[in-house]
Backbone as CSV, one residue per row, in Angstrom:
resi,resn,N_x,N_y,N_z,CA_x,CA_y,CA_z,C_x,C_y,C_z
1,UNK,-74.973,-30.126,-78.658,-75.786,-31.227,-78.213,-77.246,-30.891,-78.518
2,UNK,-78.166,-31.580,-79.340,-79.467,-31.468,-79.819,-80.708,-31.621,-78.144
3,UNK,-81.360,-31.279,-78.645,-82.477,-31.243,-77.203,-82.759,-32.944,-76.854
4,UNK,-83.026,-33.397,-77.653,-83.253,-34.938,-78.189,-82.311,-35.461,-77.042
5,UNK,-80.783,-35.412,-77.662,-80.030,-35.969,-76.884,-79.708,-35.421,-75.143
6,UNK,-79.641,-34.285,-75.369,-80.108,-33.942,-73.669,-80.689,-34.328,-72.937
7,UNK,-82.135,-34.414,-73.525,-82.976,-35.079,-73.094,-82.872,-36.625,-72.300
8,UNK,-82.204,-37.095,-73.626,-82.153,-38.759,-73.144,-80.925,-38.679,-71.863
9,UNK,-80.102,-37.919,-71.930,-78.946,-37.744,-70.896,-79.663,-37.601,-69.589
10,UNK,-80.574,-36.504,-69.329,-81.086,-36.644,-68.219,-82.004,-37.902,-67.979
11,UNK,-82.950,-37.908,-68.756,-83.237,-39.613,-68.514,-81.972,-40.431,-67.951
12,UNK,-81.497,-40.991,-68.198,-80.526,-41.820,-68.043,-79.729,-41.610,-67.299
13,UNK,-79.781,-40.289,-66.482,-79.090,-40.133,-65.256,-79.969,-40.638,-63.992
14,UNK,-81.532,-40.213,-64.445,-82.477,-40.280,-63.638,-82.872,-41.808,-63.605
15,UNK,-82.289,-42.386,-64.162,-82.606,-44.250,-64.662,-81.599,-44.880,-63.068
16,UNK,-80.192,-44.332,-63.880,-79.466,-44.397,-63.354,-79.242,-44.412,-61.852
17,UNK,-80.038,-43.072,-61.288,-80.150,-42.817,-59.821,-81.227,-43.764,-59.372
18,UNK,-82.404,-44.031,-59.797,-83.283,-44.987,-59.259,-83.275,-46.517,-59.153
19,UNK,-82.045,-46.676,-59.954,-81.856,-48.181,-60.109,-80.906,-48.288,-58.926
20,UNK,-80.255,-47.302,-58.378,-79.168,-47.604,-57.357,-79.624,-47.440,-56.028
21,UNK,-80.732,-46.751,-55.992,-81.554,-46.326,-54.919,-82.003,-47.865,-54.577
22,UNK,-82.803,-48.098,-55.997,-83.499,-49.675,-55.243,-82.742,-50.898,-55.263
23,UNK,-81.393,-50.602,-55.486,-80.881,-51.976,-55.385,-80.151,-51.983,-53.484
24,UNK,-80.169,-50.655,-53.468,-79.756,-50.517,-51.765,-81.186,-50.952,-50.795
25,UNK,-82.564,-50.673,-51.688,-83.555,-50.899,-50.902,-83.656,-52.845,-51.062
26,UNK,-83.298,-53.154,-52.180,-83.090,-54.462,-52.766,-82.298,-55.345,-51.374
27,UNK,-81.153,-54.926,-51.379,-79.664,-55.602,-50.580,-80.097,-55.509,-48.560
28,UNK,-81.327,-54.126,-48.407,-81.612,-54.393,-47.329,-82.147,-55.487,-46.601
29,UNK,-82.852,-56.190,-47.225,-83.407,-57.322,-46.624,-81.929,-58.284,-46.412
30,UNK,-81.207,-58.851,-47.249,-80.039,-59.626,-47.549,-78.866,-59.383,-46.592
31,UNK,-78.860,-57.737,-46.220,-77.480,-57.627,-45.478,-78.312,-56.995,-44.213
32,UNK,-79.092,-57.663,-43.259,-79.245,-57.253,-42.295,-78.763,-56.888,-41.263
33,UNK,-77.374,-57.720,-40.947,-76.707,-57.623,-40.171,-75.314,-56.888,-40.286
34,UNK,-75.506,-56.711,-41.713,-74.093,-55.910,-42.016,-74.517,-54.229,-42.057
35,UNK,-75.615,-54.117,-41.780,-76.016,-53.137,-41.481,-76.004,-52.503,-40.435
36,UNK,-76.525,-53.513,-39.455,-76.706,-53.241,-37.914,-75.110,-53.181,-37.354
37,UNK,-73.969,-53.511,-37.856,-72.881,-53.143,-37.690,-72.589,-51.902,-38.219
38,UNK,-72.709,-51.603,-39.645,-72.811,-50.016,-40.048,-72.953,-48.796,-38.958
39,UNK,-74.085,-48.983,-38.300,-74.966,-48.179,-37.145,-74.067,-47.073,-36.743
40,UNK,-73.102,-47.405,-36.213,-72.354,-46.564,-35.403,-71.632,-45.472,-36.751
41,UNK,-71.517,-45.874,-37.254,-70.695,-45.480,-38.526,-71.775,-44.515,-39.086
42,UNK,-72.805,-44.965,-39.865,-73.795,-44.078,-40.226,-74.193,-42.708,-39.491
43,UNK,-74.194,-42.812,-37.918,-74.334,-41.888,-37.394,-73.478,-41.092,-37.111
44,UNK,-72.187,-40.783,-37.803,-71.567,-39.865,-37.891,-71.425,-38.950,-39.034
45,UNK,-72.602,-39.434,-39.907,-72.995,-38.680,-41.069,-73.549,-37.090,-40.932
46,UNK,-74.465,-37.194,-39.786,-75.230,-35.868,-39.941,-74.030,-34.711,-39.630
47,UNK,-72.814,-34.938,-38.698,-72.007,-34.158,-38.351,-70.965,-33.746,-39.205
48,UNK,-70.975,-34.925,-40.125,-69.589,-34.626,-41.178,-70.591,-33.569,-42.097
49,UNK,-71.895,-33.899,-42.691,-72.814,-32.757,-43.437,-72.256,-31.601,-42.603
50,UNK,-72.743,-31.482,-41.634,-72.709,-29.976,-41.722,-71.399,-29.871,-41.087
51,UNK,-70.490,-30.192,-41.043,-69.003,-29.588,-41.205,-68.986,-29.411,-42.723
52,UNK,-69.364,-30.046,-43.863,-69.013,-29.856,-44.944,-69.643,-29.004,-45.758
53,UNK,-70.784,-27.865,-44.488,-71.920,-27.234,-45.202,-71.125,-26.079,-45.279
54,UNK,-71.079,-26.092,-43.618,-70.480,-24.933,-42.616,-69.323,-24.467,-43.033
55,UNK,-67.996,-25.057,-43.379,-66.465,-24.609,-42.872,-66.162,-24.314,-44.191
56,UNK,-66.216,-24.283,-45.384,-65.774,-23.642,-46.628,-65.828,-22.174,-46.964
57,UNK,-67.677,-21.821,-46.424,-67.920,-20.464,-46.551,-67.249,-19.773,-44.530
58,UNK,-67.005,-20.190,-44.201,-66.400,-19.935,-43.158,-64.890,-19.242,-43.440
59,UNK,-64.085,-20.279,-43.855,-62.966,-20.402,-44.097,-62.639,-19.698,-44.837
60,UNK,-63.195,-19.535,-46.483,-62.958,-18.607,-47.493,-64.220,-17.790,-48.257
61,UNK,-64.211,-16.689,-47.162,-65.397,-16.066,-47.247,-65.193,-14.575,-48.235
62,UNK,-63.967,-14.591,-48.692,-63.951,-13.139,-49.622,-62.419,-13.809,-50.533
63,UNK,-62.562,-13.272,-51.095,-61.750,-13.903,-52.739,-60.522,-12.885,-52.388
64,UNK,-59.462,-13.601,-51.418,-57.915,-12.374,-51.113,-57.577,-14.174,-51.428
65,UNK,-56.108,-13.420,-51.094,-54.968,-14.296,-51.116,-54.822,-15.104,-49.722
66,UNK,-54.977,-14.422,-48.921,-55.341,-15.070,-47.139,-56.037,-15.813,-47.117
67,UNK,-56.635,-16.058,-45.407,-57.737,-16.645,-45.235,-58.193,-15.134,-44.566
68,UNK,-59.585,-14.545,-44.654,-59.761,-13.848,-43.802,-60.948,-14.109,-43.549
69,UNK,-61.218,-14.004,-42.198,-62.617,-14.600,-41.488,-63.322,-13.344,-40.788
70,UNK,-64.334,-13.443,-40.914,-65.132,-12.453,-40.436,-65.527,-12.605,-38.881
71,UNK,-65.940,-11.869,-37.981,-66.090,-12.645,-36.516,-67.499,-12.930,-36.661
72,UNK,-68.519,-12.274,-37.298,-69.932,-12.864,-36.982,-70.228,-14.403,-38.006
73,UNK,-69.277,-14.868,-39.052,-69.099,-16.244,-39.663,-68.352,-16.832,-38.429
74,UNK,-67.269,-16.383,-37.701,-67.338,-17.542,-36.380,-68.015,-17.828,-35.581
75,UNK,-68.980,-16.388,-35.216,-69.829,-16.872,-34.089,-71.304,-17.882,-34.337
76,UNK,-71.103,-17.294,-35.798,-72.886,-18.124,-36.197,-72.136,-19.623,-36.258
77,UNK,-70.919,-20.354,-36.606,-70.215,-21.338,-36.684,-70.267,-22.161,-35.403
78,UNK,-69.980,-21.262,-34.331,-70.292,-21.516,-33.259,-71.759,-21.944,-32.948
79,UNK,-72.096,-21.283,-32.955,-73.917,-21.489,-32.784,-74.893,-22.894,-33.504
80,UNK,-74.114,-22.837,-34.947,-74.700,-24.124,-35.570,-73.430,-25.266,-34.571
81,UNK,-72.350,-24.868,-34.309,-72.615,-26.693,-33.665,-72.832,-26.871,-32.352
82,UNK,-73.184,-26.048,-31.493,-74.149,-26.003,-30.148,-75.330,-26.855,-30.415
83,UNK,-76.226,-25.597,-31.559,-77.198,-26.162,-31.924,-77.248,-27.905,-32.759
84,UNK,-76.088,-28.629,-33.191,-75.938,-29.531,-33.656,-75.570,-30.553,-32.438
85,UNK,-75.436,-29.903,-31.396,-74.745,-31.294,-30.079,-75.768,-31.015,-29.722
86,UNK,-77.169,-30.456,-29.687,-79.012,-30.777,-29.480,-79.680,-31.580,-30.130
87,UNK,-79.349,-31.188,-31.228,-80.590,-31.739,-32.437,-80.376,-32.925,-32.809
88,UNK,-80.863,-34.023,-33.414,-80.262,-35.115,-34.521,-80.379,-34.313,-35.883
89,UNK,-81.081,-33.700,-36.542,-81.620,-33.030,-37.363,-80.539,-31.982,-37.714
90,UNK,-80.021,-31.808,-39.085,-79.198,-30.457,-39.536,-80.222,-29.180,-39.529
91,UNK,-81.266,-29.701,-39.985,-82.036,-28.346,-40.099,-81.653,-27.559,-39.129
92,UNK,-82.161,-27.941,-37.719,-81.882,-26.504,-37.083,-80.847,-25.900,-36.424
93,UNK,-79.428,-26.731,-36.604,-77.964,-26.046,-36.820,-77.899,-24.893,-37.913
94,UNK,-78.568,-25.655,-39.229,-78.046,-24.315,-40.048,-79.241,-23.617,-40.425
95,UNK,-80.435,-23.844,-39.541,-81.598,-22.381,-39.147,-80.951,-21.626,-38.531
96,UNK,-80.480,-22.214,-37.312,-80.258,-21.244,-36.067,-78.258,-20.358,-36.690
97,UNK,-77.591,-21.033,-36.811,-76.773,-20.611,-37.779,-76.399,-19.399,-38.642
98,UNK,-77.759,-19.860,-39.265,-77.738,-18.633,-40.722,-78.498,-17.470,-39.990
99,UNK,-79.491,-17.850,-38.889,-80.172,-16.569,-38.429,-79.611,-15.807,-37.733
100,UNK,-78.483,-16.464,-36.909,-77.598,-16.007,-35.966,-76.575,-14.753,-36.855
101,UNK,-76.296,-15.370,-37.916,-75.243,-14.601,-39.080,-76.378,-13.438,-39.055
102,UNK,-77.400,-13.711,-39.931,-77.754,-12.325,-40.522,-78.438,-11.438,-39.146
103,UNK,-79.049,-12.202,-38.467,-79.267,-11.118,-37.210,-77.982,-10.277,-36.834
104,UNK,-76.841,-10.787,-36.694,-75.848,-10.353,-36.373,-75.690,-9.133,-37.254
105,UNK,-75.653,-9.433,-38.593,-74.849,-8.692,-39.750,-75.830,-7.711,-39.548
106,UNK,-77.354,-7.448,-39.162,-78.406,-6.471,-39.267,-77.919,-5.788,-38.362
107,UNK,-78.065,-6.168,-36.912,-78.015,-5.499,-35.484,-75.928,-4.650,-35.590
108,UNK,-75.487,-4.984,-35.956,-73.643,-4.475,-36.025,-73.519,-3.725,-37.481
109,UNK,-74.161,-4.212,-38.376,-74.021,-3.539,-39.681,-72.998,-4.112,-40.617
């Protein structure tokens, strides 16, 4: 593939993403109310994120044939969704989370 054409590929992805962006900013005015039904629905987004951040490297955290889980990946697991039944915000599930992990992994070894 020539640079040329690469080039235009990312263009045209980036065309692509902004035209869909504003046709959702477009359709907001139009579907007002099909929105305000959405509501409940939308807000179960931030929780499915970070289940879908969280539970993979959880789950399959070393390349065996098992599952084998480490206990300080459960407890920091733990910790981000404490910290997630506080916050609206993912950030500080998987701040408190990841700090919880490596504090852990420092202080036990």
């Amino acid at each position: 593939m020539s640079d040329l054409s690469l080039w235009g590929l990312f263009f045209m992805c980036g065309l692509a993403t902004y035209l869909i962006r504003l046709s959702f900013i477009q359709m907001h005015g139009k579907l007002g109310p099909l929105l305000a039904r959405c509501q409940p629905v939308l807000l179960l987004l931030p929780p499915a994120i970070l289940a879908a951040l969280c539970i993979p490297p959880i789950v399959f955290s070393k390349q065996t044939d098992g599952l084998q889980v480490e206990l300080a990946q459960i407890l920091a697991g733990c910790v981000a969704v404490v910290l997630a039944s506080y916050f609206k915000s993912l950030l500080w599930p998987i701040l408190g989370g990841m700090s919880f992990l490596w504090g852990y992994r420092w202080l036990i070894g």
